[in-house]
C-alpha positions as CSV (number, residue, x, y, z in Angstrom):
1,X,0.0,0.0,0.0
2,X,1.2,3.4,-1.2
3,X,2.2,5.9,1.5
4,X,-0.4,8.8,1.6
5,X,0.3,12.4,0.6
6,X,-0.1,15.4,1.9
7,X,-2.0,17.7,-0.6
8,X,-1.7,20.6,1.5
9,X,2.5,21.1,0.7
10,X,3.5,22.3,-2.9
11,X,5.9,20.4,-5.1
12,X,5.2,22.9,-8.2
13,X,3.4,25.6,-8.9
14,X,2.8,29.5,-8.4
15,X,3.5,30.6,-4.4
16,X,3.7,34.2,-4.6
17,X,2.8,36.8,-7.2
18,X,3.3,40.3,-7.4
19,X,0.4,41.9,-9.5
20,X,1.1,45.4,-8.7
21,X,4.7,45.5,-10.4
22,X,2.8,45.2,-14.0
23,X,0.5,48.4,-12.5
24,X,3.1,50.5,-11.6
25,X,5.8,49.1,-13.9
26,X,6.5,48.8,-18.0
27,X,8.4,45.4,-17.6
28,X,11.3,45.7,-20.1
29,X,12.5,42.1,-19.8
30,X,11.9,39.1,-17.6
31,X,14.2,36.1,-16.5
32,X,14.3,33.3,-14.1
33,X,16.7,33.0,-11.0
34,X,17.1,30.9,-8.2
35,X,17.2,31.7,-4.8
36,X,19.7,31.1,-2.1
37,X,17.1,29.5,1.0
38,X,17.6,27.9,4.1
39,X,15.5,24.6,4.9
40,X,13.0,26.2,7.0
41,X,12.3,29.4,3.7
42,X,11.6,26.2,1.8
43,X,9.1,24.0,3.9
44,X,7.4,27.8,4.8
45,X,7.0,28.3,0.9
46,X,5.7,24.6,0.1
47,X,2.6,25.5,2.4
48,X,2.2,28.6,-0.1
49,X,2.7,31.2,2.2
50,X,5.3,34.2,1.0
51,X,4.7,37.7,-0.6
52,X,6.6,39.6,-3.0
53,X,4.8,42.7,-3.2
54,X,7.2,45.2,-1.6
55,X,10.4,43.3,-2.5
56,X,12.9,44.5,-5.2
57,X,16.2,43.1,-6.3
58,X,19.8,45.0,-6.0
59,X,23.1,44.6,-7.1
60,X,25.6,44.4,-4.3
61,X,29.4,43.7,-4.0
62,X,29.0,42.3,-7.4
63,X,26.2,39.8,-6.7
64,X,22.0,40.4,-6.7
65,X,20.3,40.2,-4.1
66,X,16.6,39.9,-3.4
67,X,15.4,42.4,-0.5
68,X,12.4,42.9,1.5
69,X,10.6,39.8,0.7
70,X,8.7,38.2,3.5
71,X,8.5,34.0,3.9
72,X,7.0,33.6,6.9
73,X,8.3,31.3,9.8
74,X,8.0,27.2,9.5
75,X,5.9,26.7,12.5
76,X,7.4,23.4,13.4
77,X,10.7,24.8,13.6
78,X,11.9,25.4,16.6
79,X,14.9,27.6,17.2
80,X,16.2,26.8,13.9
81,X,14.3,28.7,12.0
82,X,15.0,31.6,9.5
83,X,14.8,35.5,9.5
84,X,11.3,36.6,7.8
85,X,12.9,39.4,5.8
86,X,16.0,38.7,5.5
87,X,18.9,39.8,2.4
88,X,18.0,36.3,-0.3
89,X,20.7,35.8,-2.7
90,X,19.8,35.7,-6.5
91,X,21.8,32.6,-8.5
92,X,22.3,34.0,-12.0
93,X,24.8,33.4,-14.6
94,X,27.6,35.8,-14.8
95,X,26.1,37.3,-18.2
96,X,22.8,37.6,-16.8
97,X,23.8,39.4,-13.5
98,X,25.8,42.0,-15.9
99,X,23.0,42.8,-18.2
100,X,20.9,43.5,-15.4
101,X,23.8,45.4,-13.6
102,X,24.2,47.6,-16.2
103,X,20.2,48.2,-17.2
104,X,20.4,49.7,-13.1
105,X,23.3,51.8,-13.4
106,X,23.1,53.3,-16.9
107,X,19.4,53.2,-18.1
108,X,18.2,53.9,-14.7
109,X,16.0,50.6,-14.5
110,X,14.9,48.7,-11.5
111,X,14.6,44.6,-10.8
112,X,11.3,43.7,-9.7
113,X,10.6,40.2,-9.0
114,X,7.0,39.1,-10.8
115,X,6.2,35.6,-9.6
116,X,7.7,33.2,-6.8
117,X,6.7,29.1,-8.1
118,X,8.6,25.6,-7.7
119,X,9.4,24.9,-11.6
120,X,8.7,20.9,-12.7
121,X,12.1,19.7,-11.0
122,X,10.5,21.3,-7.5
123,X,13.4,23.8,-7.3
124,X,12.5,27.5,-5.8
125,X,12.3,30.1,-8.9
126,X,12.0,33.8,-8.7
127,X,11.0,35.3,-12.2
128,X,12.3,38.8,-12.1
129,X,12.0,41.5,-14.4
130,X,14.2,44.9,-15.8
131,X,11.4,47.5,-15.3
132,X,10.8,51.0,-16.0
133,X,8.7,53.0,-13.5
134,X,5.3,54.4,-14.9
135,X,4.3,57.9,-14.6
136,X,0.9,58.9,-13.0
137,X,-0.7,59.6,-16.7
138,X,0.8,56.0,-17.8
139,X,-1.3,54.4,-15.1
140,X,-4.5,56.2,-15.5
141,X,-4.0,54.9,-19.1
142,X,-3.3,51.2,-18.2
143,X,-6.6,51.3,-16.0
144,X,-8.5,53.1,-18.9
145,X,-7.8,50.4,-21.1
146,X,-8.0,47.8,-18.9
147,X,-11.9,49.3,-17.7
148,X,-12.6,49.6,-21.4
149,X,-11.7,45.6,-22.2
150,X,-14.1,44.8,-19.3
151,X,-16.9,46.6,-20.2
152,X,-16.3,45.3,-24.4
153,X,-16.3,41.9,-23.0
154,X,-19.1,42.5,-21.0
155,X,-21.1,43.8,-24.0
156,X,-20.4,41.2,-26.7
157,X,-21.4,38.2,-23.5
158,X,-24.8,40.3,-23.5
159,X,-24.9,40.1,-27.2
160,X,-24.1,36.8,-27.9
């Protein structure tokens, strides 16, 4: 007889999302990293639990590192467990890390990390994109449009 398993824990799949960043951002370009976790960040994001929304990524001492982002405590942990929002280093290849370097320092850009999952091999990804800050008419734009696709949609359903 098979060993049961626990549905609850993720394998794969999307933990954390940060909707916002495609608000207040134009995403320029996108790629995936890993992340540098401890055993406790892990176990906390199999249960799904982490947010993204006020984190951003910086280059430091010649490496980039993910900031701000909160992965809650393992609960069964004891005393071993991790710091919430604690410095998270990026794994990139070196040609990677100096594209994005120099999209910061030259252009001005910022990193801003998009999505959180486990990819198919049930490793920790962190997609992460080279974005350009919107201006306030920008957004009003972006919600314009996006207002105007709801209410087309809405229209066509009630015609059809």
């Amino acid at each position: 007889m098979a060993p049961k398993k626990n549905n609850s824990l993720k394998s794969t799949g999307l933990v954390a999302e940060n909707r916002r960043a495609r608000f207040d951002y134009e995403i320029l370009d996108t790629m995936e990293a890993g992340l540098v976790l401890e055993g406790t960040e892990v176990k906390s994001l199999r249960n799904g639990k982490a947010q993204i929304t006020e984190s951003y990524a910086s280059p430091e001492d010649g490496e980039i590192w993910l900031i701000n982002a909160h992965i809650p405590e393992y609960l069964q942990a004891n005393r071993f467990n991790h710091d919430e929002r604690r410095r998270r280093k990026l794994l990139l290849k070196k040609r990677e890390m100096s594209r994005l370097m120099s999209a910061v320092e030259k252009q001005g850009n910022t990193i801003v990390p998009l999505k959180l999952y486990f990819n198919d091999r049930g490793m920790a990804k962190l997609l992460i994109g080279i974005a350009k800050g919107k201006k306030q008419h920008d957004k009003r734009e972006t919600e314009q449009k996006r207002d105007w696709s709801r209410q087309k949609n809405r229209l066509l359903k009630e015609m059809g």
